[in-house]
C-alpha positions in Angstrom: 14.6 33.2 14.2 10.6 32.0 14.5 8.6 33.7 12.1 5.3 34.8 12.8 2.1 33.0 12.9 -0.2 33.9 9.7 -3.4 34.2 8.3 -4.5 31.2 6.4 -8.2 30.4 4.9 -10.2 27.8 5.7 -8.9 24.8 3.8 -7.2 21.7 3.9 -3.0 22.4 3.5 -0.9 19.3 2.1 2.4 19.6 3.6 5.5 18.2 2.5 7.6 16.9 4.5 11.4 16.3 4.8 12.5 12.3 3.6 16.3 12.7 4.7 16.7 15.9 7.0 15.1 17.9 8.6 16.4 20.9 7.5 14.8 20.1 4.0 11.6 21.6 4.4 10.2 24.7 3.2 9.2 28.2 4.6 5.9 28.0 3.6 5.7 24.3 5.1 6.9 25.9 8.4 4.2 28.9 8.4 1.3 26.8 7.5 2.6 24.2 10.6 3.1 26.9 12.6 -0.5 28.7 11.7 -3.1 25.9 10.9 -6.2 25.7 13.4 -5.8 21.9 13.2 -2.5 19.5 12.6 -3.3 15.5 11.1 -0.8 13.6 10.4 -0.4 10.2 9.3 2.0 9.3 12.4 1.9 12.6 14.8 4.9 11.6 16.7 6.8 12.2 13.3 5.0 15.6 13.1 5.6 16.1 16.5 9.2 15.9 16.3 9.3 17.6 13.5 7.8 20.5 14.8 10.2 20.5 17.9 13.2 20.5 15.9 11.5 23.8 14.0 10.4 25.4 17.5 6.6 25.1 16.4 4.6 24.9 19.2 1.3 22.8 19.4 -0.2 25.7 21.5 -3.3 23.8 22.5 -4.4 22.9 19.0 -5.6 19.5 18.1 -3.0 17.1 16.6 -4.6 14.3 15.1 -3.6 11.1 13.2 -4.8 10.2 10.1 -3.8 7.1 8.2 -4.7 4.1 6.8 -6.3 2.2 9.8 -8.3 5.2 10.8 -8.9 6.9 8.0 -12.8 6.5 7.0 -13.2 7.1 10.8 -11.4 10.2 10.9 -11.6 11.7 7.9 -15.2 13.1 8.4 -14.4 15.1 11.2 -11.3 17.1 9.4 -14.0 17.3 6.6 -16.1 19.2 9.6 -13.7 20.9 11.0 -12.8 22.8 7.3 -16.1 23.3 6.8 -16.5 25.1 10.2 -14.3 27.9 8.3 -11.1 25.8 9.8 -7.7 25.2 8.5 -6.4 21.8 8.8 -2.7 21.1 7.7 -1.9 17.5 7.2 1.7 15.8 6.6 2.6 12.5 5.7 5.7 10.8 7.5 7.7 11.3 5.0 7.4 13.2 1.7 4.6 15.2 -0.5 1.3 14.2 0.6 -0.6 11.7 -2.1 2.2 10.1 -3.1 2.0 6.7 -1.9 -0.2 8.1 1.9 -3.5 8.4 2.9 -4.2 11.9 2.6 -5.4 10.9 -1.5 -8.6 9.9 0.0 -8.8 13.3 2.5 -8.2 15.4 -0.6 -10.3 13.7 -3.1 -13.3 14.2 -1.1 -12.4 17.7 0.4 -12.6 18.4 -3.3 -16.1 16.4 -3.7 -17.4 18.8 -1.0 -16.5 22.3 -2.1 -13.5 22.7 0.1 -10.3 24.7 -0.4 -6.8 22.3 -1.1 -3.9 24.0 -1.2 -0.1 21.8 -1.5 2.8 23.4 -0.1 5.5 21.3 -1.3 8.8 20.4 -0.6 12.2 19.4 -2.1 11.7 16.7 -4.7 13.9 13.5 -3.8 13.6 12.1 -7.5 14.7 15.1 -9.3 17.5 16.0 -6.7 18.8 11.9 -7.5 18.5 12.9 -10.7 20.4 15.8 -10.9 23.2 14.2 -9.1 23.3 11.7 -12.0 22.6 13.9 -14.8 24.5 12.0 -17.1 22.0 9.1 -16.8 19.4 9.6 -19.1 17.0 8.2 -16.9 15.4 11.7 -16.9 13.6 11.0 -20.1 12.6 7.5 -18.6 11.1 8.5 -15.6 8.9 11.4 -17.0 7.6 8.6 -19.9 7.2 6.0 -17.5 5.0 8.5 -15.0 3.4 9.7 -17.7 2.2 6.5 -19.2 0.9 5.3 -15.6 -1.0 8.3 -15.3 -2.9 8.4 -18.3 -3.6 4.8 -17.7 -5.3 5.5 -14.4 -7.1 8.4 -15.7 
């Protein structure tokens, strides 16, 4: 059953993506892929599959990459398009946006500028590894080791 197309705001949309199957991916994910003006991604025939497998169809709207090699190039003209009152949805190959992608740079300066960022994540790989080995207490250990990084860099 395809749900319908909404409403979204002008913004930039950080979508998470599946790392193992498809089928791991949200319903929010889906609607914001199925309703955003504008689709980047940092390889689109990823996306692009992705979206087949879901029946999302482009429907004449712009599917653009965005990724390391083109980023400073490219990531003006998303930065227009939002502030044109469009919404741009972008997904990394694999996984939450930020983490390890491109799309740090995208929102950092979407931010800079005034513009809406919204995440719409998806099923954590870490936590569902650690659930499956509970009794490790490597829990504990990954929460202290994250934390520490991050208050380093901050």
């Amino acid at each position: 059953m395809t749900s319908p197309q909404i409403t979204l705001a002008p913004g930039l949309y950080l979508v998470a993506t599946p790392i193992g199957s498809a089928r791991d991916i949200t319903l929010r994910a889906l609607d914001i892929l199925r309703s955003a003006d504008v689709l980047a991604a940092e390889d689109t025939r990823t996306l692009r599959k992705l979206m087949e497998i879901h029946g999302i169809a482009l429907d004449g709207r712009p599917l653009l990459a965005y990724h390391d090699h083109n980023g400073p190039a490219v990531r003006p003209r998303l930065l227009g398009m939002i502030a044109a009152g469009k919404s741009v949805a972008y997904a990394s190959d694999a996984g939450t946006p930020l983490v390890a992608d491109p799309g740090f740079a995208l929102a950092r300066d979407a931010t800079a500028e005034g513009l809406g960022v919204t995440a719409a994540p998806g099923a954590s790989a870490v936590l569902a590894a650690l659930a499956i080995f509970a009794h490790v207490r490597s829990f504990q250990y990954c929460v202290n080791v994250h934390y520490s990084v991050f208050r380093s860099r901050c």
